[in-house]
C-alpha positions in Angstrom: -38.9 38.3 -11.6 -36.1 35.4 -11.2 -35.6 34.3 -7.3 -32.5 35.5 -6.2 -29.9 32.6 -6.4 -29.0 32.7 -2.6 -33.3 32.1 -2.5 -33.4 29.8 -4.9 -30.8 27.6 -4.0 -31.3 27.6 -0.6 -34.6 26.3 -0.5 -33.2 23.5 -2.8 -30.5 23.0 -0.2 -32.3 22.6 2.4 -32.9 18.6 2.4 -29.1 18.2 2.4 -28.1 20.5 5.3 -30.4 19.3 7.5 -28.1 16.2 8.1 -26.1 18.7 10.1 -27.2 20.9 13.3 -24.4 23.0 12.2 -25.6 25.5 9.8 -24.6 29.2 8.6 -25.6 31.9 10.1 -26.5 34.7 7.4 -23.8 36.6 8.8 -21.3 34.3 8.1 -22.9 33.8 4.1 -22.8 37.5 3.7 -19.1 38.1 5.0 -18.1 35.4 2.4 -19.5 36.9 -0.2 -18.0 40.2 1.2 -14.9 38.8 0.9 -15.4 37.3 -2.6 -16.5 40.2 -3.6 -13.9 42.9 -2.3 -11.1 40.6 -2.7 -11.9 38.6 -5.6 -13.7 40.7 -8.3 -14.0 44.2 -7.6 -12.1 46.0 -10.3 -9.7 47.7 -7.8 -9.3 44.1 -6.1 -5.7 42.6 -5.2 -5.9 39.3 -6.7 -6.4 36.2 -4.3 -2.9 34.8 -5.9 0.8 35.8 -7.1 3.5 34.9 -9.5 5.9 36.8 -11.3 7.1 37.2 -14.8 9.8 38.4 -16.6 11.0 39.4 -12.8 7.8 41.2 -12.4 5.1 40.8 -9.5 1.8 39.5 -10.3 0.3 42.4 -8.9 2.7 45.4 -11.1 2.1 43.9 -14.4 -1.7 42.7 -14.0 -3.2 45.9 -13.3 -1.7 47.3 -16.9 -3.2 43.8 -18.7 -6.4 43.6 -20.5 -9.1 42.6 -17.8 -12.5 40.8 -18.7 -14.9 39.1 -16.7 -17.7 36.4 -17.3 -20.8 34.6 -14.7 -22.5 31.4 -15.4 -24.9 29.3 -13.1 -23.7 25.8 -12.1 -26.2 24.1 -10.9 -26.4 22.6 -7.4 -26.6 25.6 -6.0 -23.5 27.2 -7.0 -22.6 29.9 -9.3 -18.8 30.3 -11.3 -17.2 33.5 -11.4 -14.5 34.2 -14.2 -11.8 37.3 -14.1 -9.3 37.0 -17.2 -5.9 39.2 -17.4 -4.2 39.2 -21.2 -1.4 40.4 -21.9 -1.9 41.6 -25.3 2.2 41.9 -26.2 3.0 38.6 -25.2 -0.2 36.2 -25.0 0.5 35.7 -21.2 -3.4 35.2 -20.4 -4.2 34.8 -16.7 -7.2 33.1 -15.7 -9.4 33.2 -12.0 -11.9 31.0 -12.2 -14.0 31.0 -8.6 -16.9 29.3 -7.4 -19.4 30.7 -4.9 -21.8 28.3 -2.8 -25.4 29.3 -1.8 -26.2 28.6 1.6 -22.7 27.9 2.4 -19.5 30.6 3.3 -17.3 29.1 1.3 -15.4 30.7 -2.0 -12.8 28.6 -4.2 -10.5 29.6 -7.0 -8.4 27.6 -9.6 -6.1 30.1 -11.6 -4.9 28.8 -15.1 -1.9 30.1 -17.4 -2.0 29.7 -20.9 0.4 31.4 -23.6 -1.6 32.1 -26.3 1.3 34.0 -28.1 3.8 32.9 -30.9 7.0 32.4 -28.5 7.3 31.0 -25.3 6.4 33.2 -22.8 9.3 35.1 -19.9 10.4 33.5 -17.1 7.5 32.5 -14.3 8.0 32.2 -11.3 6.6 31.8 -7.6 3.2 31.0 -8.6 1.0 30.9 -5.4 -2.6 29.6 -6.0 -3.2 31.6 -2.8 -1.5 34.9 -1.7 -3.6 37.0 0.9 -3.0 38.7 4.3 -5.8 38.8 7.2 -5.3 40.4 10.7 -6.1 40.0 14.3 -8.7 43.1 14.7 -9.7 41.8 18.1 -6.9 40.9 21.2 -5.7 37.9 20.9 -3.7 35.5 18.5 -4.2 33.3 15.3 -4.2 29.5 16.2 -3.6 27.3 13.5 -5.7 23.7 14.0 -5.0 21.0 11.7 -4.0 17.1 11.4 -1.1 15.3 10.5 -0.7 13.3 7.1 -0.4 10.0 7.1 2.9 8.2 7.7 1.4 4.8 8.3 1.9 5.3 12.1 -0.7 5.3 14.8 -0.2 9.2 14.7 -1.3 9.7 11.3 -4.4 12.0 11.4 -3.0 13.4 15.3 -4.6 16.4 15.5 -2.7 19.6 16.4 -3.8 23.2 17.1 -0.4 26.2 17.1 -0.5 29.4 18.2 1.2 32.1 15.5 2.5 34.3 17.6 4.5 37.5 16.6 7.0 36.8 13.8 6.5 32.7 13.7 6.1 30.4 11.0 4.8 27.5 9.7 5.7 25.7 6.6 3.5 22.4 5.5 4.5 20.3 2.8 5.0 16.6 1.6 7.7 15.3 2.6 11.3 16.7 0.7 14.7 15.2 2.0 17.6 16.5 -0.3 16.7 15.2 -3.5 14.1 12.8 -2.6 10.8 14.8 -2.8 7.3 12.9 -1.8 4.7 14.0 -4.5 1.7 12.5 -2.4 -0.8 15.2 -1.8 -1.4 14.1 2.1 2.0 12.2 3.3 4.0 13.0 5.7 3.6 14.7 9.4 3.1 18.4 7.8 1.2 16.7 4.9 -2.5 17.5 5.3 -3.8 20.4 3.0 -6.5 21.6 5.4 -6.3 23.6 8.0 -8.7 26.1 10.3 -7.0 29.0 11.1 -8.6 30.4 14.0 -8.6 34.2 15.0 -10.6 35.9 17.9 -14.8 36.1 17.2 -13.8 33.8 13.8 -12.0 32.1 11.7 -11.4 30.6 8.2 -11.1 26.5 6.8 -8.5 26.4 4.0 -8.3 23.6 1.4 -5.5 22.9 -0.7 -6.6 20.7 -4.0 -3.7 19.3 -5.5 -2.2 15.3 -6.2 0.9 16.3 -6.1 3.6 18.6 -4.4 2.3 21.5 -3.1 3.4 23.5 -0.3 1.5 26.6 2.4 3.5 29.1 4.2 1.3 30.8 7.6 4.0 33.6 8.0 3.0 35.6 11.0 4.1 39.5 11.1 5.7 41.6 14.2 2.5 43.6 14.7 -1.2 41.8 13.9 -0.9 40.3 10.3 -0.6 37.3 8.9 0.2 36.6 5.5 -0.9 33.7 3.7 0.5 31.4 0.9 0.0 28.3 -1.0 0.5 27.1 -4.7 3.0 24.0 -6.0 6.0 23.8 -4.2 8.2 24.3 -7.4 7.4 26.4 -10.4 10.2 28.6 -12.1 9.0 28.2 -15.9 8.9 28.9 -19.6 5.4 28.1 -21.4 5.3 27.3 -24.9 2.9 28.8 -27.1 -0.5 26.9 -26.9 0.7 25.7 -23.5 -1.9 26.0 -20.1 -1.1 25.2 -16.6 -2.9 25.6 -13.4 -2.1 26.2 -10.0 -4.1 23.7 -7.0 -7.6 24.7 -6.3 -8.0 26.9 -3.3 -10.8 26.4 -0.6 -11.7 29.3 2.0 -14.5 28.6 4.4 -15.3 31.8 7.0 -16.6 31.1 10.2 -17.9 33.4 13.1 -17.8 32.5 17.1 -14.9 30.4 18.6 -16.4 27.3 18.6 -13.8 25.6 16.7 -15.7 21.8 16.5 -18.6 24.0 15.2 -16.5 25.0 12.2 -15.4 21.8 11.5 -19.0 20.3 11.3 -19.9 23.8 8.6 -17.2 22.1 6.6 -18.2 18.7 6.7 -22.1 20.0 6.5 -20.1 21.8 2.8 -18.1 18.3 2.3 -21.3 15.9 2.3 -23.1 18.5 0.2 -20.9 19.8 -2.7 -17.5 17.3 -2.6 -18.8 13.7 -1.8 -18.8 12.2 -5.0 -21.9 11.4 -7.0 -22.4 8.4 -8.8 -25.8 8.5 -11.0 -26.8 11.7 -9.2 -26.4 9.8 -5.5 -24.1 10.8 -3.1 -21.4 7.7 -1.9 -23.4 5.7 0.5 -21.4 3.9 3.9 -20.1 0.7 2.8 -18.8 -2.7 3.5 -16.6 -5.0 1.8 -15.2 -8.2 2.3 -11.9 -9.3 0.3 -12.0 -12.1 -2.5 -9.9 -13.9 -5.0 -11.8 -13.1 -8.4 -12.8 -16.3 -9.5 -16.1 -18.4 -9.8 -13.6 -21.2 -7.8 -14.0 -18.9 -4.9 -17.4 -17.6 -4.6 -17.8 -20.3 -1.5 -16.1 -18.0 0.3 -18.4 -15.4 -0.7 -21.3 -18.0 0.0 -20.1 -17.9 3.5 -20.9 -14.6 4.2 -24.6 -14.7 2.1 -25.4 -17.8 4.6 -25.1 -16.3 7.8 -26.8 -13.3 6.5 -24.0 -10.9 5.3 -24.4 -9.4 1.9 -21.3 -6.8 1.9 -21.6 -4.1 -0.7 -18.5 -4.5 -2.5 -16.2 -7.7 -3.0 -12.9 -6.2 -3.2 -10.3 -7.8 -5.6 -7.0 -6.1 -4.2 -3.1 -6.5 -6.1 -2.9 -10.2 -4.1 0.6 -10.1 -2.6 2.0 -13.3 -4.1 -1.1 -14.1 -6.0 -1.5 -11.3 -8.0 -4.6 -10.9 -10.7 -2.3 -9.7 -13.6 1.1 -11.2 -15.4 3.9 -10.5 -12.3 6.2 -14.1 -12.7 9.7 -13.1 -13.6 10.0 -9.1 -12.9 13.1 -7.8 -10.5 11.1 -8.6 -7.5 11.0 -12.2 -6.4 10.3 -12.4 -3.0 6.7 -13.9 -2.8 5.7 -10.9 -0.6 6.9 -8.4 -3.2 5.9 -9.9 -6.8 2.9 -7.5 -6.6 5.4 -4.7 -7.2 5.9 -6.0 -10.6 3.3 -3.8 -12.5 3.2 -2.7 -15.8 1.0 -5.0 -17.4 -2.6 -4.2 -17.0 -4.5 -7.3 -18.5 -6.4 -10.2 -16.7 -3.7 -13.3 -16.0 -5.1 -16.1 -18.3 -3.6 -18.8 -16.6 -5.1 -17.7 -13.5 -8.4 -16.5 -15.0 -9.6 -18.2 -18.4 -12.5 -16.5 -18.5 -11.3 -12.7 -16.9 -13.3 -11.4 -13.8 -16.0 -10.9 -15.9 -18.5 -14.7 -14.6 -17.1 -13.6 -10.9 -18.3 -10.0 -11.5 -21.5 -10.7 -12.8 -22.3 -13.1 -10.4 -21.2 -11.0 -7.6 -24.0 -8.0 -9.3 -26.8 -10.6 -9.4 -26.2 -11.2 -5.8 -26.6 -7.2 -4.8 -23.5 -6.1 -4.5 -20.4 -4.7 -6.2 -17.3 -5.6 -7.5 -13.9 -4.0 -7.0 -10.5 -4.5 -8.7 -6.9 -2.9 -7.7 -5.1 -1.0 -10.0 -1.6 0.9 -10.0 -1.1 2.1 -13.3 1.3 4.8 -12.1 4.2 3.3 -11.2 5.6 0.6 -13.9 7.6 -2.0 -11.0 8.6 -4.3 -14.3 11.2 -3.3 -16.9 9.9 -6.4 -18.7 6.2 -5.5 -18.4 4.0 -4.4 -21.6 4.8 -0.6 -20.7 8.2 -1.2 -19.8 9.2 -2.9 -23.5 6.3 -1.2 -25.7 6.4 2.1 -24.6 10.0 2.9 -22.6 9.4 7.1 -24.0 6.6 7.0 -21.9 8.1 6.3 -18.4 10.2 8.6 -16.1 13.1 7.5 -13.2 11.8 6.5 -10.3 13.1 4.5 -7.7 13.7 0.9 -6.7 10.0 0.4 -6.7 9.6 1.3 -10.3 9.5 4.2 -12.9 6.8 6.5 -13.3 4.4 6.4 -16.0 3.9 10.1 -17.3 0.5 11.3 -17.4 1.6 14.7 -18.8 2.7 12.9 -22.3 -1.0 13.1 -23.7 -0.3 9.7 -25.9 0.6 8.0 -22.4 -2.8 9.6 -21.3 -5.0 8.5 -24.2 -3.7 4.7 -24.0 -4.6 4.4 -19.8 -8.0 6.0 -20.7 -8.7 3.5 -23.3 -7.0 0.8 -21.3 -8.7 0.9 -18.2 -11.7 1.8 -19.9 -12.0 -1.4 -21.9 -11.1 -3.0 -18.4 -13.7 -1.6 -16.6 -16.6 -2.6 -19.6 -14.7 -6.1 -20.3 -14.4 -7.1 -16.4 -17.8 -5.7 -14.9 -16.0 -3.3 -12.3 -18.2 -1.2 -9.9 -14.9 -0.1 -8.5 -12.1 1.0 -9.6 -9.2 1.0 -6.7 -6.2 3.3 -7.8 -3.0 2.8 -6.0 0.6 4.9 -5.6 2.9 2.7 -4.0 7.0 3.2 -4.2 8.2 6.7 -3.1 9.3 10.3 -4.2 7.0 10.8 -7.5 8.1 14.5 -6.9 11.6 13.6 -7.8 11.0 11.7 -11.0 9.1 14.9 -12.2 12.0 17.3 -11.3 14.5 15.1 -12.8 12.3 15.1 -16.3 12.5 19.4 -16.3 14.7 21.0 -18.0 16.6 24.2 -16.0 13.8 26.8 -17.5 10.9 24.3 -17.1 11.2 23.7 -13.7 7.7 22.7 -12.2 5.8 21.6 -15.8 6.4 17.9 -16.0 3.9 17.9 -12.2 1.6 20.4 -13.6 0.4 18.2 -16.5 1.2 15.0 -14.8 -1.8 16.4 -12.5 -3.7 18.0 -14.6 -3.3 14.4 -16.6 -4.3 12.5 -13.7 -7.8 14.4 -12.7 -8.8 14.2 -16.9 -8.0 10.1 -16.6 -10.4 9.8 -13.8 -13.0 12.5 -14.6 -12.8 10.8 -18.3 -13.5 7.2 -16.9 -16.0 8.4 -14.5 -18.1 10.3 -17.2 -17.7 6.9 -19.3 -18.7 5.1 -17.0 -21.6 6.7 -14.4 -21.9 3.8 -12.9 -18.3 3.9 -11.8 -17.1 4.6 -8.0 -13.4 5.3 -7.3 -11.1 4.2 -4.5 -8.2 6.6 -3.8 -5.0 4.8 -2.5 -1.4 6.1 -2.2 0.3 3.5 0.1 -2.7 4.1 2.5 -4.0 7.6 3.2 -1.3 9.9 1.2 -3.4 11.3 -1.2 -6.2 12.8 -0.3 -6.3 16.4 -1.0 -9.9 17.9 -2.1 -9.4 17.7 -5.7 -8.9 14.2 -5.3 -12.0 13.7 -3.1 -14.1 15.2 -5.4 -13.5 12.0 -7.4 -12.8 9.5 -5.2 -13.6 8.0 -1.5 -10.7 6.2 0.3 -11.9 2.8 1.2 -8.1 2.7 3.3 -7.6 5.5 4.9 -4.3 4.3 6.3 -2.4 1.0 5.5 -2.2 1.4 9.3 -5.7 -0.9 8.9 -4.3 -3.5 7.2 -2.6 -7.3 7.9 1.3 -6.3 7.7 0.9 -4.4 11.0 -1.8 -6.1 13.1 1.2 -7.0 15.4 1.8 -3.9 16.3 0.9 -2.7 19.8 -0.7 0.4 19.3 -2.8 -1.4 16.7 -6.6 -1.2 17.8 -5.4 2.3 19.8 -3.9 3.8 17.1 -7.5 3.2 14.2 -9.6 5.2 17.2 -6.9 7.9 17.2 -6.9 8.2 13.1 -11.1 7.9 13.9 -10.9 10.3 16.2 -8.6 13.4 13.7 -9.7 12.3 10.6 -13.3 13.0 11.1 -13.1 16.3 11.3 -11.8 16.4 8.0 -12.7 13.8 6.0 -17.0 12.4 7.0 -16.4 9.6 4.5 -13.3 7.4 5.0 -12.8 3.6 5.4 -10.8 1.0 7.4 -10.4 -2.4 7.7 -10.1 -4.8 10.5 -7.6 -6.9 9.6 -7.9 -9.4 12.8 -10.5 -10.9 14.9 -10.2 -10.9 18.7 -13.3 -9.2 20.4 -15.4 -6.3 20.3 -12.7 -3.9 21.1 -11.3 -4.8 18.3 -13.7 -4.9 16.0 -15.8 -1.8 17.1 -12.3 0.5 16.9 -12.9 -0.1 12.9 -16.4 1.2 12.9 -16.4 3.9 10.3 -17.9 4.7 6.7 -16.3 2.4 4.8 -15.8 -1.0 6.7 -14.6 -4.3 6.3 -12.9 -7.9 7.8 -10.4 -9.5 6.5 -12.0 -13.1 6.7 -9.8 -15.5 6.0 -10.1 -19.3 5.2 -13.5 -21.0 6.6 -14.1 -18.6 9.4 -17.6 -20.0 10.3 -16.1 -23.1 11.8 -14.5 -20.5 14.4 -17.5 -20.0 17.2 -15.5 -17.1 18.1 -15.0 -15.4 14.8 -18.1 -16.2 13.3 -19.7 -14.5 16.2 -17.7 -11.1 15.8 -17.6 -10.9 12.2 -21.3 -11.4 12.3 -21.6 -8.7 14.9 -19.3 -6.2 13.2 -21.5 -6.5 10.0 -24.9 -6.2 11.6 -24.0 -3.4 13.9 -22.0 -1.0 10.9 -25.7 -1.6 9.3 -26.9 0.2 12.2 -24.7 3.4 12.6 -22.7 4.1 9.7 -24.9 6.6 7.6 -25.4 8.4 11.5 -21.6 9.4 10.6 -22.1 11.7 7.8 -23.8 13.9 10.2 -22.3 16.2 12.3 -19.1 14.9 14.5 -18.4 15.9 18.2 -15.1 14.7 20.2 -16.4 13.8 23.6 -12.3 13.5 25.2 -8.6 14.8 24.4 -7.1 13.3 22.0 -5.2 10.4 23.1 -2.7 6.9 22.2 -2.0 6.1 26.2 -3.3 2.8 27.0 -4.4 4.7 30.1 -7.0 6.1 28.5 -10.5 6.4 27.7 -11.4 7.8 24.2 -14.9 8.5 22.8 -17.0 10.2 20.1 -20.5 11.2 18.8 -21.7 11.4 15.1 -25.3 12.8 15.2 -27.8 13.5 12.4 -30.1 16.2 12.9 -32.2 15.2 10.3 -33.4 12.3 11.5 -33.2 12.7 15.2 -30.5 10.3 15.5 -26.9 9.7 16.7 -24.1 7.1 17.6 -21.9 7.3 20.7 -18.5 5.5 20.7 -16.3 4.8 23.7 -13.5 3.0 24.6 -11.5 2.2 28.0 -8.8 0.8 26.9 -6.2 -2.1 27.6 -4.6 0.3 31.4 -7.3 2.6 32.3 -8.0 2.6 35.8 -11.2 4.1 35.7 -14.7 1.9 35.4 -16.7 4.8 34.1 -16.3 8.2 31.8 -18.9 11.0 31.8 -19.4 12.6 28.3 -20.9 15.4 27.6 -23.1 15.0 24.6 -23.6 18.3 22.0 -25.9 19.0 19.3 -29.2 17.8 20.5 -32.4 19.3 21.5 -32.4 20.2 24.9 -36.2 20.2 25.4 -36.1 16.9 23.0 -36.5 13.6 24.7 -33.9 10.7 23.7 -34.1 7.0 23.7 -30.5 5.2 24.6 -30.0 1.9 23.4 -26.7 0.3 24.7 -26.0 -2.1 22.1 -24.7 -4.6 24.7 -28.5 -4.8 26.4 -30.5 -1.8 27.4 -32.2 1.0 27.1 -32.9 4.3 28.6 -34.4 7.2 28.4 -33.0 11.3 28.8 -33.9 14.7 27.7 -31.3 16.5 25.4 -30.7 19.0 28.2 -29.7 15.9 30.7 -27.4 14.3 28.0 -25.4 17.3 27.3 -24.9 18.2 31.1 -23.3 14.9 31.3 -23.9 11.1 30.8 -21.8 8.4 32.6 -20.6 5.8 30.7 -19.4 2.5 32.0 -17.3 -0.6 31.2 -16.7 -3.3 34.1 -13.7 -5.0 31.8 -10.7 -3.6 30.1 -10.2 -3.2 27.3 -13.9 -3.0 26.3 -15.8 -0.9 23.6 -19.5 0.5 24.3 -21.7 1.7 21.3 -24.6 3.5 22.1 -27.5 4.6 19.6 -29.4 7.7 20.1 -33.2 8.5 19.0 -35.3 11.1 19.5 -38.8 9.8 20.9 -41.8 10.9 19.2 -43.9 12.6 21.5 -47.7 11.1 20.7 -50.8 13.5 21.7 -53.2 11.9 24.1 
């Protein structure tokens, strides 16, 4: 007799949960299956999703349409579910293809459209990816948590939780202003495609997965409903015959209780399991990076960092600014600050590099680590560029910052995979960093439709986008991807699947380290992302002192060491110290993730954290008082430990003590004589040893 696959797998799961205290309760497995099963795939079943066509619902014309239905095991401990409507007149064929998660409450869905007639097919219209209604069964009201997008602003990632009362509603989207339509998966203050919509005794996590315009409607009824949409913003459409296009994945992760941080650590527990990418069958490791030049004439610089006993994972080759790695001389932009805009022509710079990256690259390898080069293939800044004069059919409108190279033209598509294939074999890269800088990529794909097509030029500019990377990635195992979009704007699941953003927010970086909410505002994107997102980067793009430097601590981290910065006693000494203490705490952050105070970006303030990994006994506390507060000390109440267990304390600053679980999560005072200060405190069980 085959094990059951909720056996099977979850005995192979096991090592991977264990990271997390938070786990499923069988309850919780069984309701989503419920759910999966009543709403998804029972033959009677009111599909997940809507359109209409030819005028007519989703829901009057399917239930008349050929139905067939199909099972396959994936592997990691998941198993894909496929329900298929035809339409034998026209060739309309509708497609659910869902994927169910041992050991995990979780269900996802991708629906595809294909014509497979002769003519093009009637009218489509509406077409939600996700189109459900759930109630209120118990008193009470739905609250709606989530986080804002990012807008590089210290508020980016500010988390929010609304209440839905009778007859409100709540619209999230990129940003659209008249004409001028964002096309970044996770811009903007109602930007973020996740969200936990909470209910009395419960809940469910929803994930949008789509690069490009999509948009969710919460629209809450007079009595105790709420109905639920989401599906690309824009689709009112002909398809030709032969033609497919897909709507954004859709995520749905139930939860019991009302314990909202406890949901949030079942999804990242799901996240670090089943989305982190893989690269050779390993999850993404913490990182850090330092920034360099590219060329053999540089490694001292490198050297400088080997000598005092830094070896950084990744050397990270970014666009330059005014001293860019590719051909940029003599584009529209001139301003020294701006020349980087001028893309378009993806080859190495011979007068800059004779030889390519390729000596750097493979010297940087034989030293341990990695090397990373920036890329933005996307947007052509340069009329003059080899795009913009070779291939001019291939490029849409854009804006001042450039057109838009479409990834939807599949001879556009074939050249970048080739392209930055033979780049990544001819130039050694590790990494591959993919930017989207310039604006309103939604635009330049409306502009492209035609009146009946309204919504296909996005489609198969995404569906374009996820082959090019899933295409280089398969190349190339080896390969790791850094997702970019002017910062943090485009991080929706689909992408992070793929990718890891090494700059979560161009918040982090150089152009704004004047700013005053600087430091404050990377602990407040710290403090909303991580509920979210368990793998993100930052990078410090200053040195002053531990405040400073600690508010960067995170996943992927980095210094922007400029010039000969050993000569400097005081930046030596912190960029040492921010080095060797990420070492110490960063893989404790894919673990679970507890918020110790309110969210905050008053100088007033204290703020503070706990990432904690069950699995090894193990956490990291992180406080700050910053630059006003009043206050010397802040009592935290720790969460997720064993009460009976006892747990060293090691202060980072000097000393050590020693509490049971049960006294750290009654409260633990925490105190900082100076302002602003930072205090990072490493937890570990003790092992008891038997007389």
């Amino acid at each position: 007799m085959k094990p059951s696959f909720t056996l099977l797998t979850a005995l192979l799961l096991a090592p991977l949960a264990a990271l997390h205290a938070a786990t499923p309760t069988s309850q919780e497995n069984s309701i989503a299956q419920q759910w999966a099963q009543s709403k998804v795939f029972a033959d009677n079943a009111k599909a997940p999703f809507s359109f209409s066509v030819g005028g007519k619902s989703s829901s009057e014309v399917l239930r008349d349409w050929k139905r067939t239905g199909a099972e396959c095991d994936l592997g990691a401990q998941r198993r894909e579910r496929t329900r298929t409507w035809t339409d034998e007149t026209s060739g309309l064929q509708v497609r659910l293809v869902a994927t169910e998660y041992a050991g995990f409450p979780v269900v996802e869905w991708t629906v595809w459209l294909k014509n497979t007639g002769k003519a093009d097919t009637a009218l489509i219209e509406s077409i939600q990816g996700l189109d459900f209604a759930v109630e209120c069964e118990n008193a009470g009201e739905f609250v709606l948590h989530g986080v804002r997008g990012d807008s590089c602003l210290p508020e980016s990632f500010r988390p929010y939780a609304l209440k839905l009362g009778p007859d409100a509603m709540k619209r999230c989207s990129p940003p659209v202003a008249g004409d001028k339509v964002s096309g970044k998966s996770s811009d903007g203050p109602d930007g973020w495609p996740y969200w936990n919509l909470q209910r009395p005794g419960g809940g469910i996590i929803l994930a949008v997965g789509w690069p490009g315009q999509w948009e969710a409607t919460f629209a809450r009824d007079h009595e105790h409903g709420l109905r639920v949409k989401a599906g690309q913003q824009l689709t009112h459409l002909v398809l030709k015959p032969g033609e497919e296009m897909r709507t954004p994945s859709i995520t749905l992760l139930f939860w019991q209780g009302g314990d909202v941080v406890r949901a949030q650590n079942l999804w990242r527990s799901w996240y670090v399991t089943h989305v982190l990418p893989r690269i050779e069958g390993a999850p993404q490791a913490p990182t850090t990076q330092i920034q360099v030049d590219g060329s053999l004439a540089n490694w001292p610089n490198v050297q400088r960092y080997l000598d005092t006993g830094i070896k950084p994972d990744i050397c990270w080759r970014d666009a330059g600014g005014g001293n860019t790695w590719y051909p940029s001389a003599g584009g529209p932009f001139t301003d020294p600050k701006k020349i980087w805009l001028n893309t378009g022509t993806w080859e190495v710079d011979a007068a800059k590099y004779p030889q390519g990256f390729r000596p750097f690259s493979d010297k940087v390898r034989a030293n341990g680590m990695q090397f990373l080069l920036w890329f933005e293939p996307e947007r052509v800044g340069d009329p003059h560029s080899w795009l913009g004069k070779q291939h001019p059919e291939w490029l849409m409108p854009g804006n001042s910052a450039g057109d838009v190279l479409n990834l939807g033209d599949l001879a556009a598509l074939k050249w970048l995979i080739e392209h930055i294939d033979g780049m990544v074999r001819s130039q050694g890269l590790d990494w591959y960093r993919e930017d989207l800088n310039g604006g309103n990529y939604g635009t330049a794909w409306r502009k492209h439709d035609a009146p009946d097509r309204q919504g296909i030029t996005e489609n198969l500019y995404v569906q374009g986008h996820l082959a090019f990377w899933d295409e280089l990635r398969r190349r190339n195992p080896h390969l790791r991807i850094d997702s970019c979009a002017s910062g943090g704007r485009r991080n929706d699941l689909e992408t992070m699947r793929r990718a890891v953003p090494l700059l979560r927010s161009d918040w982090s970086v150089t152009a704004f380290a004047k700013e005053p909410l600087q430091v404050e505002g990377n602990q407040a994107q710290t403090y909303g992302l991580s509920s979210w997102l368990p793998w993100q980067g930052a990078g410090v793009p200053f040195f002053t002192d531990s405040y400073a430097v600690r508010s960067y601590y995170i996943t992927g981290f980095g210094m922007i060491a400029a010039g000969d910065w050993t000569k400097n006693e005081q930046k030596r000494a912190d960029t040492i110290r921010g080095y060797r203490e990420i070492r110490r705490l960063s893989h404790l952050m894919l673990g679970d993730y507890f918020p110790l105070t309110a969210y905050s970006l008053d100088k007033t303030s204290w703020i503070a954290w706990q990432f904690h990994r069950a699995d090894l006994g193990e956490g990291v506390v992180q406080a700050f008082r910053r630059p006003e507060a009043t206050s010397e000390t802040l009592t935290v109440k720790l969460r997720g430990l064993d009460s009976q267990q006892r747990y060293e304390i090691e202060n980072l600053d000097g000393g050590k003590e020693v509490r049971t679980g049960a006294e750290l999560m009654l409260g633990f005072d925490i105190t900082l004589r100076e302002k602003p200060a930072a205090a990072v405190l490493l937890l570990k069980a003790i092992k008891e040893t038997k007389p």
